[in-house]
C-alpha positions in Angstrom: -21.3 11.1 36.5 -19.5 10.7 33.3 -16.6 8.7 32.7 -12.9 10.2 32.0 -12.1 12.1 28.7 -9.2 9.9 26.7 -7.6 12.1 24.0 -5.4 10.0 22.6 -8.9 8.1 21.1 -10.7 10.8 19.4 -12.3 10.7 16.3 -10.9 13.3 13.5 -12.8 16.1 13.5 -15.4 16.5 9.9 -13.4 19.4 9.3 -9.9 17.8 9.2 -8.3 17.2 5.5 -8.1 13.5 4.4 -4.6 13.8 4.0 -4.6 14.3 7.6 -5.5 10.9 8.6 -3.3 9.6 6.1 -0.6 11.5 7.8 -1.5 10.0 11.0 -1.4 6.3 9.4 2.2 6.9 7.6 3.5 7.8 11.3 2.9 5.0 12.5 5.5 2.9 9.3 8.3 2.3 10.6 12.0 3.8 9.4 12.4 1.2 6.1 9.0 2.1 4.7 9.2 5.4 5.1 12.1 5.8 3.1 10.5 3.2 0.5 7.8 5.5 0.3 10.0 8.5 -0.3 12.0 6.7 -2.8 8.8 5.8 -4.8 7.0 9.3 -4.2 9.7 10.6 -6.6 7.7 8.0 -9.3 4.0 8.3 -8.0 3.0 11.5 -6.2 -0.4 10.1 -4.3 0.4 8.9 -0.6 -2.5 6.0 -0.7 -1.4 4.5 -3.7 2.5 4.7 -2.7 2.1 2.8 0.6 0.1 0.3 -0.8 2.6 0.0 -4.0 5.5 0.1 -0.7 3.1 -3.1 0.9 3.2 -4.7 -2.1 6.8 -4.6 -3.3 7.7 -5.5 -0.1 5.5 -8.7 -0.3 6.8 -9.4 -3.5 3.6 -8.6 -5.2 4.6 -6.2 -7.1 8.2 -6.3 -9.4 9.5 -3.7 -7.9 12.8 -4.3 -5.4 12.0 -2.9 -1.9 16.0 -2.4 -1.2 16.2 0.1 -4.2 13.7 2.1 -3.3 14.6 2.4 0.3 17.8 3.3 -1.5 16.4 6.3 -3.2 14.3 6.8 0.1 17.8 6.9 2.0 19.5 9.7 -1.1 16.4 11.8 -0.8 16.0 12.2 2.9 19.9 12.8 3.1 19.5 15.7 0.2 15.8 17.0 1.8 16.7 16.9 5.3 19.2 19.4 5.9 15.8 22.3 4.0 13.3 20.7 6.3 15.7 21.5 9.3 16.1 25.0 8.4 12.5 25.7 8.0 10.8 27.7 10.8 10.9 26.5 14.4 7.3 25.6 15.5 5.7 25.2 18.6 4.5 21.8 19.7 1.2 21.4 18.7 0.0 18.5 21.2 -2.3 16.7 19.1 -1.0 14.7 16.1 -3.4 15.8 13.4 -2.1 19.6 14.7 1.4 18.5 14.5 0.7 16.7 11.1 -0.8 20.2 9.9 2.4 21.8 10.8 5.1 20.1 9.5 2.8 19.5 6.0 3.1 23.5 5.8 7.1 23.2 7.3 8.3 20.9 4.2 6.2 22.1 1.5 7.7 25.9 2.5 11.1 24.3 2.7 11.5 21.7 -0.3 10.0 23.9 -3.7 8.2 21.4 -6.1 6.7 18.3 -4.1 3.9 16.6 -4.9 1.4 15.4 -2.3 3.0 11.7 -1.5 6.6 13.6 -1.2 4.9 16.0 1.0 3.3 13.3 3.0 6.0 10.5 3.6 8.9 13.5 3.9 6.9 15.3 6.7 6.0 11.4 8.4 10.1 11.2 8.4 10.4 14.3 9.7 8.2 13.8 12.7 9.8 10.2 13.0 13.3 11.2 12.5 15.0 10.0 14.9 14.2 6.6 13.9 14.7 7.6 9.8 18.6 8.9 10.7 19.5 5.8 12.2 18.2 3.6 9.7 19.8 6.1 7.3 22.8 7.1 8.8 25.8 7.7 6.8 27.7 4.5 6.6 25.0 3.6 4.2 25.8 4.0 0.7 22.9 3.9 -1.6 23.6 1.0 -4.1 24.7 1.9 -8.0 22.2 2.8 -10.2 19.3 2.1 -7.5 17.3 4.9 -8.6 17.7 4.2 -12.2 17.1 0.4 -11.7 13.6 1.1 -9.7 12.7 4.1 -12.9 13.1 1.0 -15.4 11.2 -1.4 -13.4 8.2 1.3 -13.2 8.3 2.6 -16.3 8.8 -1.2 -18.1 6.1 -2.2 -21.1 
């Protein structure tokens, strides 16, 4: 007799995109770094290296300040958002790498111009919304020159 079938621990299929599984790992950030990541997507467009740069800002490895680039996180969701929501209505897939698929294709038909981290952390707070508004809800007012301090800080010699 064999034993019961678990989905929720089944291995990616060899057909599935890597980006995929990277999808799967950025749903699982919570709210702050999700919106870090956003904010520093707009710098560096490859989701592996932005969530480790996100890690290591965050652990102060890395001279960058977490707070202004959840900031820019926070303006870019708020400007994003309201396309992502307009996109087509789609069905519920059931499986996460499914639902990952579709909401890759939702935001990259809704916001012209991303680059493959944007696309990545922008769908991750779009499947874990609920969470992202609250933590970005509007009584939050991005800091002054945020987005220009984090640019400088990047882009330094």
């Amino acid at each position: 007799m064999s034993e019961p079938y678990d989905s929720r621990f089944t291995l990616p299929s060899v057909d599935d995109a890597p980006s995929t599984e990277a999808g799967v790992i950025l749903m699982g950030l919570d709210a702050e770094r999700l919106l870090a990541g956003v904010g520093l997507a707009r710098i560096a467009d490859e989701p592996g290296l932005v969530a480790l740069a996100v890690d290591q800002a965050r652990h102060d490895a890395l001279n960058l300040d977490t707070d202004a680039l959840i900031e820019v996180g926070i303006t870019r969701w708020r400007a994003v958002r309201p396309l992502i929501e307009a996109g087509p209505e789609l069905t519920t897939a059931g499986s996460l790498r499914k639902e990952w698929e579709q909401t890759t294709a939702r935001v990259t038909a809704t916001v012209a111009g991303l680059g493959p981290a944007s696309v990545a952390f922008l769908a991750a707070c779009w499947l874990r919304r609920e969470d992202v508004d609250k933590f970005a809800e509007p009584g939050r007012t991005p800091e002054k020159g945020s987005a220009r301090d984090v640019l400088s800080q990047v882009f330094a010699d």
